[in-house]
Structure formats: C-alpha cells, structure tokens
C-alpha positions in Angstrom: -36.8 30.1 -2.9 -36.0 28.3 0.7 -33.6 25.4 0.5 -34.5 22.5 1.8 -31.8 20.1 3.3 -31.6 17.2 6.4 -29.5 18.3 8.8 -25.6 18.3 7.2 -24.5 17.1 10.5 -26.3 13.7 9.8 -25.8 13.9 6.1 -21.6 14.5 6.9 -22.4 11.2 9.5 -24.1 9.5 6.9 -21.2 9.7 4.5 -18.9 8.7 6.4 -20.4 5.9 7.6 -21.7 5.2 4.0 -17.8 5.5 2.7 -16.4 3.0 5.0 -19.3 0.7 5.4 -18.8 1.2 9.4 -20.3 3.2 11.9 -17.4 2.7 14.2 -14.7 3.7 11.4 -16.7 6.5 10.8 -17.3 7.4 14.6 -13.2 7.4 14.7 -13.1 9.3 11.6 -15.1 12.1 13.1 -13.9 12.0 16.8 -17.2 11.2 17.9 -19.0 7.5 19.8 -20.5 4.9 17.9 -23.8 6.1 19.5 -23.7 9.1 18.2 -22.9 7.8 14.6 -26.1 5.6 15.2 -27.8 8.7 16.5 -27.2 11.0 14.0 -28.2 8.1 11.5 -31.8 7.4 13.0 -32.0 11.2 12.5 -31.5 10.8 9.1 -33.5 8.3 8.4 -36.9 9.5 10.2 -36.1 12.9 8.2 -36.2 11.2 5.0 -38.9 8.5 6.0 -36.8 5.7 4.8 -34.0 3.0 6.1 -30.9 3.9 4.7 -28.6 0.8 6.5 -29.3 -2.4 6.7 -27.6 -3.3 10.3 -25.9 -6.7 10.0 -24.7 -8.7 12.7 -20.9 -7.2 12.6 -21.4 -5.1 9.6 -23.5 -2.3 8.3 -24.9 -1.9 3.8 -26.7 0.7 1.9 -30.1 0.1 1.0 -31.6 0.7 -2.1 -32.0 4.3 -0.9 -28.4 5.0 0.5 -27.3 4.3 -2.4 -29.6 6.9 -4.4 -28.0 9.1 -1.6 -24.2 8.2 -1.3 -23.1 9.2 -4.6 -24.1 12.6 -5.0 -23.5 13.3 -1.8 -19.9 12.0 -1.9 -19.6 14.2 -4.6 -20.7 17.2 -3.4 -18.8 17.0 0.0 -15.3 16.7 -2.3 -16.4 19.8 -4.4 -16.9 21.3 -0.9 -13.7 20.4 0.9 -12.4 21.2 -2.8 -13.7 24.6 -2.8 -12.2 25.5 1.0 -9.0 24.6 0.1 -9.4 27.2 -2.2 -10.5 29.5 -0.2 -8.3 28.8 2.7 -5.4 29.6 -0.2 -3.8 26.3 0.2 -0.8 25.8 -2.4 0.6 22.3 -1.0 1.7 23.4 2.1 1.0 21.9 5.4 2.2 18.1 6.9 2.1 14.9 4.7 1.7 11.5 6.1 2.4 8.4 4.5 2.3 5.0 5.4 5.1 3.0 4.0 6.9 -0.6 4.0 9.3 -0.6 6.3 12.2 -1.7 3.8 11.1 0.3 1.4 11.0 3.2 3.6 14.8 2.5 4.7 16.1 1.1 1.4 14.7 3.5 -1.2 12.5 6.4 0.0 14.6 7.9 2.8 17.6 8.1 0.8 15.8 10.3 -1.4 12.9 12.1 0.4 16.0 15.0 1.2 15.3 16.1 -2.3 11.8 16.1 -2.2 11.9 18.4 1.3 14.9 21.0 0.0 12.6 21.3 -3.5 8.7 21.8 -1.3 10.2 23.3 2.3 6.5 24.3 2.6 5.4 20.4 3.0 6.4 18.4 5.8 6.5 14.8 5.6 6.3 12.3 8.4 6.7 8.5 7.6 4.9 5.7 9.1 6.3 2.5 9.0 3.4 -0.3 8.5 3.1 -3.7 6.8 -0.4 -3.9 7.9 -3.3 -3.2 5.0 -3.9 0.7 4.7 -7.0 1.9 6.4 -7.7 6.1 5.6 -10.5 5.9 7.9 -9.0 5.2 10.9 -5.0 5.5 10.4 -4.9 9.4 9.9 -2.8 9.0 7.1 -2.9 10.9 3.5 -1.0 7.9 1.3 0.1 4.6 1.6 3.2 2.7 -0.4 2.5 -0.9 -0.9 3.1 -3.8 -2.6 0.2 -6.4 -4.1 -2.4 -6.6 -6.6 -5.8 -4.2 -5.6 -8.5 -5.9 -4.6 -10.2 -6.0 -7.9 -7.5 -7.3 -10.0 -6.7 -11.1 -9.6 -3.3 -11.8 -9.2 -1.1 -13.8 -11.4 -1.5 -17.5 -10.2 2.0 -18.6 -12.1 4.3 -16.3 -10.2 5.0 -15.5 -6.5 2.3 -14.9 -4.6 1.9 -11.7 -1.7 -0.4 -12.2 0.3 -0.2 -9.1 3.1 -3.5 -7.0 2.5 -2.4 -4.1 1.2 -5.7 -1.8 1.9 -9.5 -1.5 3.1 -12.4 0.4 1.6 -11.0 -0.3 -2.3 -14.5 1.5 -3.5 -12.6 4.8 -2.2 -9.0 4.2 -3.1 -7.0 5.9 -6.0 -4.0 3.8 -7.1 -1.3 4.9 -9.0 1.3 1.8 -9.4 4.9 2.6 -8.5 7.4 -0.3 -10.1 7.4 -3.9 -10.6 7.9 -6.5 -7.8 10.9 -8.1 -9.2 12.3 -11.0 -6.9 16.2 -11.6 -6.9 18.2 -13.9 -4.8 21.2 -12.5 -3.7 24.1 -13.3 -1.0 27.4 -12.2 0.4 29.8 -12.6 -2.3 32.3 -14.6 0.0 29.3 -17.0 0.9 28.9 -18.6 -2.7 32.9 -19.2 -2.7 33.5 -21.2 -6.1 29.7 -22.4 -7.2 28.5 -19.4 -8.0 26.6 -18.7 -10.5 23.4 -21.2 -9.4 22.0 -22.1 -13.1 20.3 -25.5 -11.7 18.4 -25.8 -8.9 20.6 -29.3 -7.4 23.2 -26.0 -7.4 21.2 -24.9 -4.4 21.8 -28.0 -2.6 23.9 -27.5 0.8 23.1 -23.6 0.7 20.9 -21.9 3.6 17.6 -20.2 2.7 16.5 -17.4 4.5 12.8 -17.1 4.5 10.3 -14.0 5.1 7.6 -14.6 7.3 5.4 -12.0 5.5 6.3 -14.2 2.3 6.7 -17.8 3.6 5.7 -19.0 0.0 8.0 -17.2 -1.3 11.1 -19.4 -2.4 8.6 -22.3 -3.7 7.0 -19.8 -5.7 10.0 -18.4 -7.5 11.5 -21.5 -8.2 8.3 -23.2 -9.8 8.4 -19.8 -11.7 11.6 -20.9 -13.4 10.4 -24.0 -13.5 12.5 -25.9 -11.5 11.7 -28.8 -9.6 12.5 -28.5 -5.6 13.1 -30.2 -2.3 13.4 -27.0 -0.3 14.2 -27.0 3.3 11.8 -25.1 5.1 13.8 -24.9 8.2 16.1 -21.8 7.2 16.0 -18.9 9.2 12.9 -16.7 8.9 12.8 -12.8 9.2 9.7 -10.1 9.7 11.4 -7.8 7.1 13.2 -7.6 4.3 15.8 -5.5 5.7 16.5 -8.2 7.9 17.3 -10.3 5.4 19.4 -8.3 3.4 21.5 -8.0 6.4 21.6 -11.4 7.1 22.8 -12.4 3.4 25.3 -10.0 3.7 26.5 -11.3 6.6 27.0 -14.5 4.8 23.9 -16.4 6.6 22.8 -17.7 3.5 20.7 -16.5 0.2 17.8 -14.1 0.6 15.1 -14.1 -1.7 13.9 -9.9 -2.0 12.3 -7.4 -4.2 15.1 -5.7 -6.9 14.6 -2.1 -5.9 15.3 -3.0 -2.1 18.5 -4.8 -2.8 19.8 -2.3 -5.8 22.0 -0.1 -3.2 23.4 -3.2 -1.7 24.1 -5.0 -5.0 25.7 -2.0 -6.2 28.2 -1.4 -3.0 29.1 -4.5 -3.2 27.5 -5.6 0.1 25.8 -8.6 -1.5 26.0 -10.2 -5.6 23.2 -12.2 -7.3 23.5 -15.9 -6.5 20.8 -16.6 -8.9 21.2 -15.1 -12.5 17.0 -15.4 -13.3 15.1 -12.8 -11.6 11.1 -13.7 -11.5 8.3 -11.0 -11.4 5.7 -11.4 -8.5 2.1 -11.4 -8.7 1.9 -7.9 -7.4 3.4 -4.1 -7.8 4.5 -1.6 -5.5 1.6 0.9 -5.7 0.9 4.3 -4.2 -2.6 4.7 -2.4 -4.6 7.0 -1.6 -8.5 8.3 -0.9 -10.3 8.9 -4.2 -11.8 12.7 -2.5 -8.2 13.7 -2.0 -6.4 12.6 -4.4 -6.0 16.3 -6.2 -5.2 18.3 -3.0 -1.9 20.1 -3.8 0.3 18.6 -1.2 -0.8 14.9 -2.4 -0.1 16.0 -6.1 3.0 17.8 -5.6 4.7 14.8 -3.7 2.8 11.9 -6.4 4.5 14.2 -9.0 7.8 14.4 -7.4 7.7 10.3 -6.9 7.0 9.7 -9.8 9.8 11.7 -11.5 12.6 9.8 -8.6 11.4 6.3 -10.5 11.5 7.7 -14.0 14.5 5.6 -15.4 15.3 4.0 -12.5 13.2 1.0 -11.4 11.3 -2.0 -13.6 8.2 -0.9 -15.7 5.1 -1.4 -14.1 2.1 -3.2 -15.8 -0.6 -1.9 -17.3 -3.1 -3.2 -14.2 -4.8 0.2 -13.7 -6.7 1.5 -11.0 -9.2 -0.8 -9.4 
C-alpha cells in the first residue's frame, strides 16, 4: 500500500513554525526567509484543504487543525532525529553549547568544567555568557543555566523577587532545577571594623549598599523578608553583575547583596565575611534548560549527569517546583 504524506519539507516548516509560534524564529531556525516559511505554509495548507495559522497582527496560533497536527507530528520528528542519532552512532560526542549567567559561569562552573572535559574528551563545550531569556530557536544553543521561577509556576510574593526572563517557548522546555537562590550579604572583613555582626536593621545605618541593576528590588526585598522595617538609600552604587559586586565588597566599597553559591569561594578565602548572619531564599532557583526533543541526546545527558553529581552535597536543596 502507497503512503500518502504532504510534502515533509512543509510538514518540517510547519513544525517549526508551530513549536515557536513564529514564522520568523522558525525561518532562522532553518536558515531559510520568512517568505519561504510563509510559502511552504500556504503549501501546506492548500494540501490539506484547511487554515492551519491564524496570522495575527505580530504573532502567528494554531487553529483548531494545527493543533490535531502539531502533536503527533512533534512527536514523530523526535523519534526521527532520535532514530539518526542512532544510526549516525552517536555516543555523546560532538560540541556542547550552553548559555550561562555570567557569574555563575566565572564563580562556579569554570572552576569545575576541567573535570567534566578530562572525564568526556569526546564532548567539547563552549560557554556563552547571557543574562538575556534563553531562546533554542534562534540562539543555537543546546542548554541554558538560569535563575527564576518557569513560566508556569508563580513565584513566591513574600521573598525577593527576579525578574530577568529566564526563557521563551516554555511549551518546549525541559527543566531540571539546579540549587536554591539563597541571598547573603557579605563585605570586606576590614569594612565592617567593630559592628559587625548586623542583627538590626538601624545596624545598617551609615553602611553603603551596593545594588544590582538586574535586581534593583533586591535589598527591599530581603529585608522585608526578615522582617525588618527600612529607610534604604537607593543611591548606592549599582553594578550589571554580580561579579561586579563581589569585587566591589571586597574591595571594601560597601555590602553586596548576592546569591550563596556565587560568594561560597570568596567567603571561604577570606576575600569577603557575612555582614548579615540571616540569609533569605529568593523567589526563584537556578535551573538547567533545555528543548523537550533533545533532552535525551547523549551529549545533553552525559553533561546533566555530570552537573548534577558536582552539586550533590555541595549547594542548598532545591524545591520541589517541578518542570513546568
């Protein structure tokens, strides 16, 4: 018996464009215009004698019939791509890209990644430093670190709010979450002289506080967390990252407020000391992120694997959020 199929050209156009909800994601997804996106859409569409997009003014949707479509059709192009990386006898190997924090990348992953390379030589890892939400259709990347709360989970409105995106296209998205968000304020030890520790938040009085301008809310937040009233002065010194920070408070600029596991090296050289005792946990997690389709390819597992194992022990427990 004959098969009988639309042309997999369109059908690979349609989901792509159905997966991002974009024709032009999915035109840069698959190297190709816009036009031909639309093109090979309308082709589609007259093959099957329905509409399977509704055209928006800056957006496209599935109709009633792309969605009998998408699904199945997802499905059966991961069994496919599945099924040739059988064939092509891949066993992990190949290059790895990850979009990651900056800080993070500097303060923790770096450090160790070494280990991960001189255990799987066959798997060559290139980091990409972002703070900008992860987008798999257009960034060319394989997984994403980042910190938040995923799109379907509302955040906790009693502790310190994030509020950098951390991805698009969350219908697609795997997460597996990383360790907690743990905010700590710390300094140079020489900066706090003779009032240290702060127990009372009139101790902060005549101290500088260094701000993050990806977390401006940040220091309001953690102190209504402890539940102490505040007059904070918002003039401080501001910084893009959290590096900058750190180095800043170590310099003895003042008292940086920043996530545990990027301070942990620092606080145990020395470099800087808590200037707060309390430490408060953020309405978000550090999270690893990837697309749902590849998720199980051998290069992604063996490095989730091997992550996974370095924070064994070693960083606060994450939450029982789940994926999204």
């Amino acid at each position: 018996m004959t098969r009988r199929f639309p042309s997999l050209n369109a059908l690979r156009t349609f989901e792509a464009a159905a997966r991002n909800t974009s024709f032009s994601i999915a035109a840069d997804e698959l190297n190709v215009t816009q036009a031909a996106v639309s093109r090979q859409i309308r082709l589609l569409e007259d093959d099957m004698g329905v509409k399977l997009f509704r055209r928006l003014t800056r957006a496209v949707e599935l109709t009633q019939e792309g969605n009998l479509l998408y699904p199945p059709l997802r499905d059966a192009f991961d069994e496919i791509e599945r099924a040739a990386a059988r064939v092509w006898g891949n066993k992990g190997t190949g290059v790895l890209t990850i979009s990651v924090l900056p800080t993070f990348a500097v303060k923790w992953l770096m450090p160790r990644l070494s280990r991960f390379s001189e255990a799987h030589p066959e798997i060559e890892v290139h980091i990409v430093n972002s703070i900008k939400e992860a987008n798999f259709g257009k960034d060319d990347i394989d997984l994403a670190i980042r910190v938040g709360a995923p799109q379907a989970l509302a955040a906790d409105a009693k502790r310190p709010r994030i509020e950098l995106p951390m991805a698009t296209a969350w219908e697609a998205l795997q997460t597996e979450p990383l360790m907690a968000d743990e905010l700590v304020a710390v300094s140079s030890p020489n900066y706090l002289k003779d009032s240290a520790p702060i127990l009372r938040p009139e101790d902060l009085q005549g101290f500088t506080l260094l701000h993050m301008a990806t977390r401006p809310n940040a220091w309001a937040d953690y102190l209504l967390a402890l539940g102490w009233k505040h007059d904070l002065d918002p003039s401080g010194p501001s910084y893009g990252h959290f590096f900058m920070s750190l180095q800043a408070a170590a310099e003895g600029k003042g008292i940086a407020l920043v996530p545990k596991v990027l301070a942990e090296e620092d606080l145990k050289s020395g470099a800087i000391v808590r200037a707060v005792p309390n430490k408060v946990l953020s309405a978000g997690q550090y999270y690893l992120l990837g697309e749902r389709r590849k998720w199980d390819q051998p290069k992604i597992r063996t490095f989730r694997r091997w992550l996974l194992s370095e924070i064994k022990g070693t960083a606060p427990s994450v939450e029982n959020w789940g994926n999204p």
